[in-house]
DOMAR-911890 format. One line per field, with one value per residue (C-alpha): x, y negated, z negated; residue number from 1. Coordinates in steps of 0.1 Angstrom, whole numbers, plus 2048, in hexadecimal, padded with zeros to 3 digits. Last residue first. Layout:
<nodes>
c1: [X,...]
c2: [Y,...]
c3: [Z,...]
resi: [NUM,...]
</nodes>
This chain:
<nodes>
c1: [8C0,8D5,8CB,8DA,8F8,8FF,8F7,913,92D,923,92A,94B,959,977,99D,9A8,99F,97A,972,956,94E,959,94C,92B,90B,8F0,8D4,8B5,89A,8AF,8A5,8A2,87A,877,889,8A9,8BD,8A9,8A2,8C2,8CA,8AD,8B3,8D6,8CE,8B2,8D4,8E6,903,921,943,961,975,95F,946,93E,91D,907,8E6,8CD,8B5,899,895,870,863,849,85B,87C,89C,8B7,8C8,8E9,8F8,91D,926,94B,954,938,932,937,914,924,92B,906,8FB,913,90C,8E6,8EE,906,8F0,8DE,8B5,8A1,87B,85B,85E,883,899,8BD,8D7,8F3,8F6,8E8,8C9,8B8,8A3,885,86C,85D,842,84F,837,857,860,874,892,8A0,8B9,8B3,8CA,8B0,8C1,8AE,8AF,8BA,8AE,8C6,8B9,8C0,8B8,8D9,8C6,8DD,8E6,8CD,8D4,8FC,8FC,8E6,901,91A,905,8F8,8EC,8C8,8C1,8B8,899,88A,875,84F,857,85E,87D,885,8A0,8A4,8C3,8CC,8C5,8BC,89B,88C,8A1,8BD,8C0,8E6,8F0,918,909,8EF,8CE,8A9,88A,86F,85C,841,822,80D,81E,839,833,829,83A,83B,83F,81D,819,7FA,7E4,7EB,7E8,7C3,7CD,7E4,80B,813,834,84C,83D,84A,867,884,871,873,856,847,825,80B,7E6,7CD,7A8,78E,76D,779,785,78D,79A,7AD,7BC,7C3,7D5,7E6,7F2,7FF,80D,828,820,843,853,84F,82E,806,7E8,7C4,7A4,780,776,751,742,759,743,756,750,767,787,790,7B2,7D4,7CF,7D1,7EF,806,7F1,7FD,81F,820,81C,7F5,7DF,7B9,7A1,780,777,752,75B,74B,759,77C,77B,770,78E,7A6,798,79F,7C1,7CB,7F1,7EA,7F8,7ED,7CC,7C1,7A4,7A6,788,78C,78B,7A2,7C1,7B8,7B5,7D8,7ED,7E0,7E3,80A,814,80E,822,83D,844,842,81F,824,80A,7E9,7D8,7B3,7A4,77F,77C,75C,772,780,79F,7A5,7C0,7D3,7CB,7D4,7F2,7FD,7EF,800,821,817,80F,82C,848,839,838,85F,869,88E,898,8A9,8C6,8CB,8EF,8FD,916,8FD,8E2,8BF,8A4,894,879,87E,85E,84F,86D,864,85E,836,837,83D,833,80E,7F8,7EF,7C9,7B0,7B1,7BF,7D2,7C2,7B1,7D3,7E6,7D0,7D3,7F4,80A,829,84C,866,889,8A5,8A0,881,877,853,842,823,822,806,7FC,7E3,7EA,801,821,832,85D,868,88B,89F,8BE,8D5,8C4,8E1,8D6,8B1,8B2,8B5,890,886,86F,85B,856,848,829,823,823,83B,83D,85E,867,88B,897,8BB,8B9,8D5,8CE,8AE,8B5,8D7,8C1,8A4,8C4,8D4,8AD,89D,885,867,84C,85E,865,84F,85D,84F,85D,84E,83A,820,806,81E,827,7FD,7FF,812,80E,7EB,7ED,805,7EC,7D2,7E9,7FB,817,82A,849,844,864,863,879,877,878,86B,86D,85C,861,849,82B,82D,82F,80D,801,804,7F3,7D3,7D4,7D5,7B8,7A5,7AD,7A4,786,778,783,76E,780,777,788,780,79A,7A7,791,79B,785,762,74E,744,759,758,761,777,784,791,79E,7B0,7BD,7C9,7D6,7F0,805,80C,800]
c2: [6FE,719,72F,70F,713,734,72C,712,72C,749,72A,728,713,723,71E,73D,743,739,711,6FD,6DF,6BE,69A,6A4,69F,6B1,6B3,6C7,6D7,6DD,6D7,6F9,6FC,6DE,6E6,6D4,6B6,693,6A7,6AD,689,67D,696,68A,663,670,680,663,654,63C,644,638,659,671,67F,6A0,6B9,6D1,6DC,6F0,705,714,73D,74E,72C,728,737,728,736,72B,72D,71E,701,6F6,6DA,6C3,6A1,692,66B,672,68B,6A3,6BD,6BF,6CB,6E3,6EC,6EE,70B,71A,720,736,733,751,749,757,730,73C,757,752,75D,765,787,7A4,795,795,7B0,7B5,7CD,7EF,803,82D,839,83F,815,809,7F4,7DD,7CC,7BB,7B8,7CC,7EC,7F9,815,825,845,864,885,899,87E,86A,849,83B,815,7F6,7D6,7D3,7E5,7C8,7AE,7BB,7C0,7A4,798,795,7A3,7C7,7DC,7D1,7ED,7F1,813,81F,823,806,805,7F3,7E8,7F8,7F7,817,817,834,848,840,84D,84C,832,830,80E,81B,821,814,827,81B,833,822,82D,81B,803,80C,804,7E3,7C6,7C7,7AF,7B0,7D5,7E3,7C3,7BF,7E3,7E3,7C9,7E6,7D4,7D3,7E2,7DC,7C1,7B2,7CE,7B3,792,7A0,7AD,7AE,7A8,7A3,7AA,798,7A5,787,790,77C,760,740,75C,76F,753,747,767,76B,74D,74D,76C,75A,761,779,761,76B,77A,77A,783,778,790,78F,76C,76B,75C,73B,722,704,6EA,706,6FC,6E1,6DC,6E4,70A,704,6F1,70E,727,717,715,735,746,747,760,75B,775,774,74E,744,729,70B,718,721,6FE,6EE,6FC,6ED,6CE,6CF,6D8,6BC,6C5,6E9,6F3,6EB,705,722,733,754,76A,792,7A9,7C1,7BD,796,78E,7A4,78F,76D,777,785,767,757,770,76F,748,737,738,722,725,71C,739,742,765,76E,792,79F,7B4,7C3,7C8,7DF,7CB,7F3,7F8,7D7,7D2,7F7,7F2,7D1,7E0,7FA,7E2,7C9,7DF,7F5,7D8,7D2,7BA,7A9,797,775,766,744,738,72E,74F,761,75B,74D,75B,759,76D,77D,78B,7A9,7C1,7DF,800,7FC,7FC,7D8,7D0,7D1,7C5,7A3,798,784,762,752,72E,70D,701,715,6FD,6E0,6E4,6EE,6D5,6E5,6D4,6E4,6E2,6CA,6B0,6B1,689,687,677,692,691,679,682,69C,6C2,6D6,6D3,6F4,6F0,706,712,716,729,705,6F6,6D8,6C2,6C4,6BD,699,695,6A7,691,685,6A6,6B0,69A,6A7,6CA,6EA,708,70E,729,737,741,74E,75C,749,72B,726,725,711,6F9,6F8,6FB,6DA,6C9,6CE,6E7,6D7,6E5,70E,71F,73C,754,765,783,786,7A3,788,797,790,767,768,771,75F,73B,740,743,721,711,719,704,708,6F2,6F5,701,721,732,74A,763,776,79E,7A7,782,762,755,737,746,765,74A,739,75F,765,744,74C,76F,75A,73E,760,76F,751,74E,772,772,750,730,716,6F4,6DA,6E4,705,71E,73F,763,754,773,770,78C,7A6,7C9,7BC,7A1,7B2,7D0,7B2,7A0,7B9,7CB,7AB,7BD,7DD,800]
c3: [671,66B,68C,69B,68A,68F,6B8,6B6,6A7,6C0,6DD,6CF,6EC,6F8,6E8,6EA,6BF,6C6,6C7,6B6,6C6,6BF,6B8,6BC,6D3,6CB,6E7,6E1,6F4,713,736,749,745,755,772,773,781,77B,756,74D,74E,73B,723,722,71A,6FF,6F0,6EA,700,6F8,709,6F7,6FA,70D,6FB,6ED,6F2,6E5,6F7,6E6,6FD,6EA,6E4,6E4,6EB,6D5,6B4,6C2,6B7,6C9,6EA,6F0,708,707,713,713,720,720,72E,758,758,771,74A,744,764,767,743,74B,766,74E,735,74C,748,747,744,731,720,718,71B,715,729,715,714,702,6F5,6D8,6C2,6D8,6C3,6D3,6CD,6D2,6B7,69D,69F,6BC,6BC,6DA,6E9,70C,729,737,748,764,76E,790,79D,7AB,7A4,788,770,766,769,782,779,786,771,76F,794,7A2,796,7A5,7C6,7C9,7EB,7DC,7BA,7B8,7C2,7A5,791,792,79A,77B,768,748,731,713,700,6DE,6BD,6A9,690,6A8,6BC,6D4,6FB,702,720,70F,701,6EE,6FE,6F9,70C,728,740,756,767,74F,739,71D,6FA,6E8,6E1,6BE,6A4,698,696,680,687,6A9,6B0,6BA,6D5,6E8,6EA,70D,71B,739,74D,771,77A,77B,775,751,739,717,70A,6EF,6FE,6EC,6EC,6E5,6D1,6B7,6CB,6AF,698,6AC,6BC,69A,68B,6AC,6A9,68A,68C,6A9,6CE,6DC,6F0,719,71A,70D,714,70F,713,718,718,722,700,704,6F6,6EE,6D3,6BB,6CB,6BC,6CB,6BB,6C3,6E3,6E7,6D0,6E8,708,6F8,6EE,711,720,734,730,73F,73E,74E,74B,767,752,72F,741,754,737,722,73F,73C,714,71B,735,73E,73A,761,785,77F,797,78B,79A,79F,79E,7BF,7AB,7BB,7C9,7A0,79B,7B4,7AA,783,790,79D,77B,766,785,780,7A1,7A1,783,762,75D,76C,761,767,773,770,77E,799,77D,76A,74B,73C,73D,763,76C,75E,76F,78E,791,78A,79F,7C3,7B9,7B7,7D8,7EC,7E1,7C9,7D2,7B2,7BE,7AD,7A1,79C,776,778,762,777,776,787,7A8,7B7,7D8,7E6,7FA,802,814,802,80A,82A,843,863,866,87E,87F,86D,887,87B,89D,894,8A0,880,86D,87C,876,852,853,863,871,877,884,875,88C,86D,85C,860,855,873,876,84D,847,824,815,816,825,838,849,852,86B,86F,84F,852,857,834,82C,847,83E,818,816,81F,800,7E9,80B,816,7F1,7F7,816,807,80A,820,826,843,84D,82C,82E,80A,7FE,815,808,7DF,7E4,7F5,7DB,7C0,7CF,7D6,7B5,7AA,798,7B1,7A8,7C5,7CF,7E9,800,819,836,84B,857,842,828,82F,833,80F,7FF,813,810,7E9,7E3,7FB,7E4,7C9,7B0,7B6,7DA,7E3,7F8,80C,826,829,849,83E,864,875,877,89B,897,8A4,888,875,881,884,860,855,86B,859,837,840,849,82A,812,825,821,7FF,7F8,7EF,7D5,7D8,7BA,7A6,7AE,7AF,7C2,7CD,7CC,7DA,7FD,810,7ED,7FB,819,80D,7EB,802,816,7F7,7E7,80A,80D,7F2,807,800]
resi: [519,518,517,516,515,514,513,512,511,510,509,508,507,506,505,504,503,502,501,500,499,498,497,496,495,494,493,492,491,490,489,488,487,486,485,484,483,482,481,480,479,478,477,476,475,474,473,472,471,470,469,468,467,466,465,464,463,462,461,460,459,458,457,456,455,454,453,452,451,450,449,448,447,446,445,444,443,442,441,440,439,438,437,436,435,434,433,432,431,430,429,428,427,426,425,424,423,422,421,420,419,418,417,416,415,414,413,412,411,410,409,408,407,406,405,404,403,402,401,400,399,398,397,396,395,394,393,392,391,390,389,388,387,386,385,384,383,382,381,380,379,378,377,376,375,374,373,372,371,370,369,368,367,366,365,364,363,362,361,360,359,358,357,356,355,354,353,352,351,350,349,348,347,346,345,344,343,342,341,340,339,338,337,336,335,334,333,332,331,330,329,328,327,326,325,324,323,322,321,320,319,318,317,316,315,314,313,312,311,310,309,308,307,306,305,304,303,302,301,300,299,298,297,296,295,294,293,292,291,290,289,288,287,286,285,284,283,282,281,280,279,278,277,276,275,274,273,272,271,270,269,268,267,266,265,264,263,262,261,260,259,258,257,256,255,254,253,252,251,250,249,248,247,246,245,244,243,242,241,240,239,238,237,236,235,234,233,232,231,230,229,228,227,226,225,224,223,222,221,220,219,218,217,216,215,214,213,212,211,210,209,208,207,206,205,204,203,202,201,200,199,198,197,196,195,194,193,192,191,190,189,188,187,186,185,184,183,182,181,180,179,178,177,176,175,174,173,172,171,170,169,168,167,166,165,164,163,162,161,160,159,158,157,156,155,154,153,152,151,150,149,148,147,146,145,144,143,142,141,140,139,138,137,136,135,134,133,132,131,130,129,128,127,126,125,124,123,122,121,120,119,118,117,116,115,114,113,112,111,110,109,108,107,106,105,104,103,102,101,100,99,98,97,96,95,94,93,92,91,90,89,88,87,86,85,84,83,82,81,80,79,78,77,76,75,74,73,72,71,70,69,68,67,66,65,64,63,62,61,60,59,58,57,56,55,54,53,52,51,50,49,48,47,46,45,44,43,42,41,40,39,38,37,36,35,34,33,32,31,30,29,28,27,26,25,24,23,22,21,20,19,18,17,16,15,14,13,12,11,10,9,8,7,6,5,4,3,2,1]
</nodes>
């Protein structure tokens, strides 16, 4: 099976049913894959090849869907950049994977004019939305307006080029050497991870599920992926900027399923919630930072007749285990056991299986598993090591350490390197120490994860000046945050007169994160 068949079965079994709200736009299945089949053969039309990369930076936005799905009915490989993405990693970003297609906004054309000469893979260059984009300057690219595009375009569905072992998407993560790297997810990656959420959320076509988080962000591709799966309703939102609208929308829409991270929960549970009637919310979930007691506790009482799904994954195999809403109570701290169709366990570091009460980092087998990262191959055999079965699989080794109790839950101890993991996202200190280290004033960065019980870990920042510069650290967050996505810009800025050093003169970054456990 192939991605693009969860939206065709859904179009085929439910043609007038409301498939995606997002603000004032609602789209039926039937038009959502007609507007999609008219989108394959507009890059078909432009040359698109077998495996063509095509490359969507847009915010939420129906766009954001077409542009996933009619890039795989046109046998392409998509990939959604994040909207706050800025232009040296956007570039870095398209050249790595050789991405021949963007498919951005009119609005965004403006904000990226300086990226033409320095894209020489890219081709063709679609426009949608609002905004007189026929003059936009795009270099030697080719310039395609959608909306009368897809007005012209034949919406008869291509034949297919692709089976389920081909690659379907490249989503990029941070990398230890401070360089994104994309996770190639194959057809088959995407179709049994979804099979497996969806199976144990107990999906329906009655389902009506709210997004407020990226596209860009796996956790909220996968509500767009899992709704078209099961012929469910998507409510597409732009983020949690205006909480209360966002609760109307739910109370309006008579949304069911509600998944959030601890932030989203922290700003929920600020409002008054009890002036809304939300009878026809049937489940919450929850990734990235485990949510704090306290949350629970008030989500729990707030919703009542709300189940909450506690949950663990990486952008390497999507989710590994989901803690059952009856064992909330029992196991707070846990993150569950194993999803459907998947077989997790913790090893020492000579690969040994450990038992019960031992640390070690978890492994994951299934065949929601990464194919690898892109052009990587160093770092691909880090991840994916033979399994030792008696034939040969890859496994994939986490990064993360774990314990699990006598029933086989599991409990994230740290991790083994020094990404850190934050807001559901990994973020390479190095990447923000780049950044930190062009800004003329410091003379030495070092960035550290710390605790954060909303964030999972934050991103603390210490720095030193140059002699006689003068600099504080609302100056640095401003700097950091012309240069990164938002969820890369640290939370704090200390700026010191040293830094901590190990016995070879590197930055003690062990020290620094002591010291911020401290506080």
């Amino acid at each position: 099976m192939q991605v693009e068949e969860f939206l065709e079965q859904s179009a085929g079994r439910y043609p007038d049913k409301t498939a995606l709200i997002c603000g004032n736009e609602r789209l039926t299945y039937a038009t959502i894959e007609a507007r999609c089949n008219q989108l394959a053969n507009i890059l078909l039309s432009a040359g698109l090849d077998r495996w063509g990369r095509v490359a969507i930076y847009t915010e939420n936005s129906p766009e954001t869907a077409l542009g996933i799905f009619g890039t795989l009915k046109a046998g392409g490989v998509f990939l959604v950049i994040n909207p706050t993405t800025k232009i040296e990693k956007l570039a870095y970003i398209l050249n790595n994977c050789r991405a021949s297609v963007l498919i951005t906004t009119s609005k965004k054309l403006k904000e990226i004019g300086g990226l033409w000469p320095r894209t020489p893979y890219l081709r063709t260059v679609i426009a949608a939305g609002a905004g007189d984009a026929s003059t936009a300057d795009v270099g030697d690219k080719k310039l395609i307006l959608l909306e009368p595009a897809l007005a012209a375009a034949s919406p008869k569905r291509p034949a297919k080029r692709c089976i389920d072992v081909d690659l379907a998407a490249l989503i990029y993560t941070s990398g230890s050497t401070g360089k994104p790297k994309g996770v190639m997810v194959t057809h088959l990656n995407i179709v049994s991870a979804a099979m497996s959420i969806t199976t144990y959320l107990e999906n329906t076509p009655d389902d009506i599920i709210i997004n407020l988080l990226p596209l860009a962000f796996d956790y909220g591709l996968y509500q767009l992926l899992m709704a078209f799966k099961v012929g469910a309703t998507l409510v597409l939102e732009r983020g949690f900027t205006y909480p209360f609208a966002v609760i109307e929308t739910m109370q309006r829409e008579r949304v069911t399923g509600l998944p959030l991270v601890p932030t989203i929960s922290s700003l929920l549970l600020q409002m008054d919630l009890g002036q809304y009637q939300l009878p026809h919310l049937r489940y919450i979930t929850n990734t990235a930072a485990a949510l704090p007691t306290e949350h629970i506790r008030k989500l729990r009482t707030v919703f009542p007749h709300v189940k909450i799904f506690s949950m663990y994954g990486l952008t390497e195999c999507k989710r590994v285990s989901y803690l059952p809403p009856e064992q909330l109570d029992i196991r707070p701290r846990s993150v569950g056991r194993g999803m459907p169709n998947e077989e997790v366990y913790i090893v020492d570091q000579a690969g040994k299986r450990l038992g019960s009460g031992e640390t070690g980092e978890l492994v994951v087998r299934g065949a929601n598993v990464m194919k690898g990262y892109w052009e990587l191959p160093e770092e691909t055999s880090k991840m994916l090591r033979d399994g030792g079965f008696p034939w040969p699989e890859k496994v994939l080794y986490t990064g993360d350490l774990f314990t699990s109790d006598e029933e086989g839950y599991l409990y994230w101890m740290g991790r083994k390197d020094d990404i850190i993991k934050t807001r559901g996202e990994k973020v390479s200190p190095r990447e923000v120490e780049d950044v930190l280290y062009s800004m003329p004033e410091i003379s030495d960065a070092a960035v550290v994860g710390v605790p954060d019980q909303l964030l999972g870990s934050a991103i603390k920042a210490f720095v030193t000046l140059k002699p006689g510069a003068t600099l504080n650290e609302q100056d640095v967050l401003r700097y950091c945050k012309d240069r990164l996505e938002d969820f890369m810009v640290p939370k704090a800025v200390e700026i010191r007169a040293t830094l901590p050093a190990t016995s070879t003169g590197k930055i003690s970054k062990r020290a620094l994160v002591l010291d911020g456990e401290a506080e």
